[in-house]
DOZAZA-367488 format. One record per residue: residue in one letter; x, y, z of N, C-alpha, C in turn. Coordinates in steps of 0.1 Angstrom, whole numbers, plus 5000, padded with zeros to 4 digits. Example, Ala and Ser with C-alpha at 12.3 -4.5 7.8 and 13.67 -1.06 7.14 Angstrom:
REM DOZAZA-367488
A513249435078512349555078513249675078/S512849785071513749895071512950005079/
***
This chain:
REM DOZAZA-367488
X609349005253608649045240609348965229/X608248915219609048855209609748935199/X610848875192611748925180610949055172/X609948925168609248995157608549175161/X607649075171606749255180607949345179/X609049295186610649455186610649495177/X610249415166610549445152609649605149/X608649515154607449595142607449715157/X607549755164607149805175608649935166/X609849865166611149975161610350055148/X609749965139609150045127608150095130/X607050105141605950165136606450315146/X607450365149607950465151608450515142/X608450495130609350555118608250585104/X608450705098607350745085606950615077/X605750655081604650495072605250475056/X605750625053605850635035607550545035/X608050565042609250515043609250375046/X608650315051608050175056607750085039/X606850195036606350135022607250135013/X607950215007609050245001610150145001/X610350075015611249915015610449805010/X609049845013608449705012608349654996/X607549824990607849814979609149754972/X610049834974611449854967612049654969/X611549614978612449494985611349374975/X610249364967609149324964609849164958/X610749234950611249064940612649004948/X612549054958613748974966612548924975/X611248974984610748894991610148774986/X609548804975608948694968609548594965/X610948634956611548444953612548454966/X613148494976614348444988613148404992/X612348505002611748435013610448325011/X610148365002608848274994610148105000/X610948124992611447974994612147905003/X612348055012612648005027611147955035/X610048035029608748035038608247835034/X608747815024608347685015609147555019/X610547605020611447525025610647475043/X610347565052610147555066609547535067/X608047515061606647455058606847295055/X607847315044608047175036608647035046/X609647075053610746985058609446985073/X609646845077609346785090609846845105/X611146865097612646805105613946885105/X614746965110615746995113616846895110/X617246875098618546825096619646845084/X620346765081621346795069620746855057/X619546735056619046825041618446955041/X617947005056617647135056618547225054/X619447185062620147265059621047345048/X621547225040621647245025620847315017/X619547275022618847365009618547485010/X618647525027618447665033619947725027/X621147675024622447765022622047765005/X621647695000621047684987620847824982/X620047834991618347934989619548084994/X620148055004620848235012621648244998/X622348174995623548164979622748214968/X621548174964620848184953620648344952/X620348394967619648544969621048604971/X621948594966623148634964623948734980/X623448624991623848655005625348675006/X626248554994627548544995628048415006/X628648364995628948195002629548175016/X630548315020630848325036630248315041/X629448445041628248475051627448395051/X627248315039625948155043626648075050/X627948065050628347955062628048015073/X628348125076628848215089627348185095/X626448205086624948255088624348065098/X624647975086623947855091625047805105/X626247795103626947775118625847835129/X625747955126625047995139623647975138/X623047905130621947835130621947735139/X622547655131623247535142623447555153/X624247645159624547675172623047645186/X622447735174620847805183620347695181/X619747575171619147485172619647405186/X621047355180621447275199621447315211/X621447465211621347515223619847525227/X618947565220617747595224617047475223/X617647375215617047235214615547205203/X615747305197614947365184614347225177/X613447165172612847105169612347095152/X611347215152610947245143610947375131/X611147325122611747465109610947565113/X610147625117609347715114609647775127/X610247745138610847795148611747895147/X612447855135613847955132613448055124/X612148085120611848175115612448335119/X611948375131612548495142614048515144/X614548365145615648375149616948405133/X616248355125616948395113616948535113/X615548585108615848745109616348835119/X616748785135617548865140619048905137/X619548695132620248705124621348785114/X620248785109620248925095620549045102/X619649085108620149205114620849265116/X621349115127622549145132623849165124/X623949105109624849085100624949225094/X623649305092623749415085624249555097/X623849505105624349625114625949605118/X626549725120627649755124628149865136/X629549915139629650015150629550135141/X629750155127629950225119628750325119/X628450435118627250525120627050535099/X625350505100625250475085624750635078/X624850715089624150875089625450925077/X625651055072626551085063627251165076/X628251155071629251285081629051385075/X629451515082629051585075629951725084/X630551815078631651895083630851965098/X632052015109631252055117630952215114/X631652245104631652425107632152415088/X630952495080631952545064631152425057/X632152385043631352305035631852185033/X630452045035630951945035630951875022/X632251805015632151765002632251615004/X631451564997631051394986631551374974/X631851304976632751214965631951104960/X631751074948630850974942631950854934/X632050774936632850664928632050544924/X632250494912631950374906631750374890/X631450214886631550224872630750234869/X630850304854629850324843628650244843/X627050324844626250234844624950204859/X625850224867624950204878624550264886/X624350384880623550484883624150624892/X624750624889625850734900625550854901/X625150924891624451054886623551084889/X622650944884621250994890620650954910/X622150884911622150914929622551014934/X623751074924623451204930622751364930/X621751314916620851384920619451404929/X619251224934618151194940618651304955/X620151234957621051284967621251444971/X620651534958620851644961619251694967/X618151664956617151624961616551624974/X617451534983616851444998617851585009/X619151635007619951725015619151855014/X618651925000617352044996616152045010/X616051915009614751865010614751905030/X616151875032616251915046616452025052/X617152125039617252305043618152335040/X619752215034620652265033620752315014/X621752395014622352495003623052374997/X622952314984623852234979623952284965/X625352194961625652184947626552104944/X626852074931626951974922628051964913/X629151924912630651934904630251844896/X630551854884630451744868631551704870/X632151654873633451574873633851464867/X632451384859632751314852632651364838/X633851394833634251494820634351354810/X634651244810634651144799633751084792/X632551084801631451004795630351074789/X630251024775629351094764628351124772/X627651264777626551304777626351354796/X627251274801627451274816627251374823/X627851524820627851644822626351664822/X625751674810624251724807623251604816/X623551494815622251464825622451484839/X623851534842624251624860623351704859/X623251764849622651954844620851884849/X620651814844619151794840618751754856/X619051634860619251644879619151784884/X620151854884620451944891619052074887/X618552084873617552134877615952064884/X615951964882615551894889615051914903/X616051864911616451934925616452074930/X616452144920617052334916617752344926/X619352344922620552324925621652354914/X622652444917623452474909624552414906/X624852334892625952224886627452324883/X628652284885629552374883630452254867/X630252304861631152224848632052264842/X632652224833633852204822632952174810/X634052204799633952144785634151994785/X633451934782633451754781634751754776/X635751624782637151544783638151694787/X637551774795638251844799638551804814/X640251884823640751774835639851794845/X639251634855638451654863639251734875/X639951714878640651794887640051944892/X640151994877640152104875638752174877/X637752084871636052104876636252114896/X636652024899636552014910637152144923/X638352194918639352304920638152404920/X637252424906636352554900634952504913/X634952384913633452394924633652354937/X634652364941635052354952635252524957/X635752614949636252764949634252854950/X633752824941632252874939631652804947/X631552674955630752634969631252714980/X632452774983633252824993632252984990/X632453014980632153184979630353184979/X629553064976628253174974627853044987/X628553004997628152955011627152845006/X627552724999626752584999627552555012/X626352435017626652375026627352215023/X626352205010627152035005627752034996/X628551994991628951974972629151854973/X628151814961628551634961629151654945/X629951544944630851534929630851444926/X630551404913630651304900632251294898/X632351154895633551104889633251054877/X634450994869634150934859633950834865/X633350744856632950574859633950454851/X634850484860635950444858636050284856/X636650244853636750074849638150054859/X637349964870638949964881640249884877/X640049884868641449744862642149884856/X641350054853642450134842642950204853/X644750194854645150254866644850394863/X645350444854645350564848644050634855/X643050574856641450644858641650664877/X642250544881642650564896643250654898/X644250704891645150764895644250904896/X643450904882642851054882641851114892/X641250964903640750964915641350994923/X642550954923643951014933643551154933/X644351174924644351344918643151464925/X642051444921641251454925640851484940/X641151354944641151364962641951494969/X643551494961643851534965643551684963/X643151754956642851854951641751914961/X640651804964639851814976640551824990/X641551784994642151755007643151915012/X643551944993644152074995643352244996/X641852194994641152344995640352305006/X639952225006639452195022639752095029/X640252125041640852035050639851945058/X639951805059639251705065638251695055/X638651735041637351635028638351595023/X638251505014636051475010635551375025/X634651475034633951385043633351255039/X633451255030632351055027633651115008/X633350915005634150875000632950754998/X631650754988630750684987630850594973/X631150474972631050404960629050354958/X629350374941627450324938627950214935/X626950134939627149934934625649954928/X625349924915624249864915623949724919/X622549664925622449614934621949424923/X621649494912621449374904622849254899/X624049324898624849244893625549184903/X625049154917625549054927626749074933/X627248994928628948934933629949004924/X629349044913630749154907630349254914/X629349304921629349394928630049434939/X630449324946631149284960632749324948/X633149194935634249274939634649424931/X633949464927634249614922634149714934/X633549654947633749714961634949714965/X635449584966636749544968638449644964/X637949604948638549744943638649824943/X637949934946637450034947638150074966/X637550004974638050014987639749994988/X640349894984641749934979642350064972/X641550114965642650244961641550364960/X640750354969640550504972639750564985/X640150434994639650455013637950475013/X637150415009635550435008635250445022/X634250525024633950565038632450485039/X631350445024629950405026629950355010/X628950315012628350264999627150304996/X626550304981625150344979624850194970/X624150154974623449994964622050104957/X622250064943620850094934620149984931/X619050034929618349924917617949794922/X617749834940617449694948615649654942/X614949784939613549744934613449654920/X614949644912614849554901615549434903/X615949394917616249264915615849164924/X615649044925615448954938616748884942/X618048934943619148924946619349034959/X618649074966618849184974619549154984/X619949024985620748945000622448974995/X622349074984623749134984624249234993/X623149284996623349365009623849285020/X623549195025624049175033625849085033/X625949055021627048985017628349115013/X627949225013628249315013629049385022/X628049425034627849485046629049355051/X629549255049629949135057631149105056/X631749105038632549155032633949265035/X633049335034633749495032633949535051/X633249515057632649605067632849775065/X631449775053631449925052630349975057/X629850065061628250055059627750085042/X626550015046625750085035624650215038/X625250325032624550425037623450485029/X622950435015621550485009621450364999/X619950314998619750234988619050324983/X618750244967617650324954616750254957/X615550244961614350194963613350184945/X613550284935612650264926613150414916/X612050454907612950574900612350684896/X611850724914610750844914612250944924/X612151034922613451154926613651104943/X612151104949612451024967612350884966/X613150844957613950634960614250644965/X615550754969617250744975616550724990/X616850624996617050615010617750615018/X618150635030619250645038618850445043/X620050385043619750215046619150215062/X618750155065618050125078617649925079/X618849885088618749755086617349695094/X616649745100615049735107614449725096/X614149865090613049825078613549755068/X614749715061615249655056614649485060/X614649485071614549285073613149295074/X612249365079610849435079610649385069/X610849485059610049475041610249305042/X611249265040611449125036611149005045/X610749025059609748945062608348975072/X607849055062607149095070605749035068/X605548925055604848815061604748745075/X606348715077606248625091606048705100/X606148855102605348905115604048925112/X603648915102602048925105601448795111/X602248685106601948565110601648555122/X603048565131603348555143602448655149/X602148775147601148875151599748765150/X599148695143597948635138598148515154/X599148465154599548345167599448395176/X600348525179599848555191598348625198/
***
């Protein structure tokens, strides 16, 4: 069976809305990456140097990350000489398994989640990229499955931060545990970690401040924090999830970077992949770090938040070429 058919044969076992939701969400990365991959393989005759170039061009442009486009076309190369490959439009299949393969890992992209009592989330990242409102999509999507959740304000610094937790959280209808604004997060966290324990939530996910990783002081208060988590409940915070939004690329990768240095990230959440055609950060990402990525924002209806699924993920994005190849065969 071909690439492609495994492909579509793995997704048409999985909710049609959820199918759409990538295709949608993935819309301005399919159009300008693959459009000019689809253009490039049309275009060229011939399998050679210039293809090649302009194919690492095109993975660079869609912000794949300059490694991973070497890493990516070597093993292009590889499969051309081996298979004795001919023609561009050949590597079509073989690219997207590719991919696949680059976005998958041994790492399970499901959340952990305590086996017995309550399991706590930790939210990290800077100001801006949406962190709050992931985790109220976040509280939203755990409701939505039967579990008892709630919500620590813990980002006590940022003008207004508390109150749009509050507005999520009714949202969701989910109960927020807060402080007086620039009061210690620690201490939010101590108070909603004590009230998740007594009225039997099953989740507590928590806001941080959106810290600027160059201010030690804000790390430290992450420290702090953790620790406070580690000391009322033992074996949390189960996930340890940084938000990247998904449009600023390569500062994204390194505020990952950062972030993965001083505070052990267990997953990642990329936003805002429906606003950009840079979405080949994901995989430069995933390549990078070896973290998983465990939820993208697909758009900015309360069910965006996805759990990542690297199938429908390379699906949405070429799923011109299996119609194609579906039409050939």
């Amino acid at each position: 069976m071909s690439f492609f058919k495994k492909l579509k044969e793995s997704i048409s076992s999985k909710a049609e809305a959820v199918t759409n939701k990538f295709k949608e969400g993935l819309t301005k990365t399919r159009d300008v990456f693959v459009e000019r991959v689809e253009d490039l393989f049309s275009r060229r005759k011939k399998i050679d140097e210039d293809f090649y170039e302009e194919l690492e061009e095109i993975l660079i442009g869609a912000d794949v990350g300059v490694n991973t486009v070497m890493k990516l076309v070597e093993s292009l190369r590889a499969e051309v000489r081996k298979r004795k490959i001919e023609q561009p439009s050949e590597l079509q299949p073989i690219l997207s398994e590719m991919i696949i393969a680059l976005l998958k890992g041994d790492e399970k992209s499901s959340l952990k989640m305590a086996s017995s009592g309550l399991t706590v989330i930790l939210f990290v990242g800077v100001n801006g990229v949406g962190k709050t409102t992931t985790i109220g999509k976040m509280a939203h999507l755990l409701k939505s499955q039967g579990k008892k959740v709630m919500l620590a304000a813990g980002d006590t610094f940022r003008a207004g931060a508390i109150e749009q937790l509050e507005v999520w959280g009714q949202r969701a209808g989910v109960d927020v545990i807060k402080q007086q604004s620039g009061s210690d997060p620690a201490a939010v966290m101590f108070d909603a970690l004590h009230a998740a324990k007594n009225r039997g939530v099953d989740v507590l996910l928590c806001d941080t401040a959106g810290r600027l990783q160059n201010k030690v002081n804000l790390m430290e208060e992450l420290n702090k924090i953790y620790r406070v988590i580690s000391r009322e409940v033992p074996d949390a915070p189960h996930e340890v999830l940084l938000v990247l939004d998904a449009t600023t690329g390569q500062n994204a990768l390194s505020q990952a970077k950062m972030f993965d240095e001083k505070s052990g990230l267990t997953g990642l959440v990329l936003t805002k992949l429906d606003s950009t055609a840079k979405g080949g950060i994901v995989v430069a990402i995933r390549q990078e770090l070896r973290l998983p990525v465990k939820f993208v924002g697909l758009g900015e209806k309360i069910d965006d938040l996805q759990p990542f699924d690297s199938d429908q993920f390379v699906h949405a994005l070429f799923s011109n070429w299996i119609k194609d190849a579906d039409t050939v065969s």
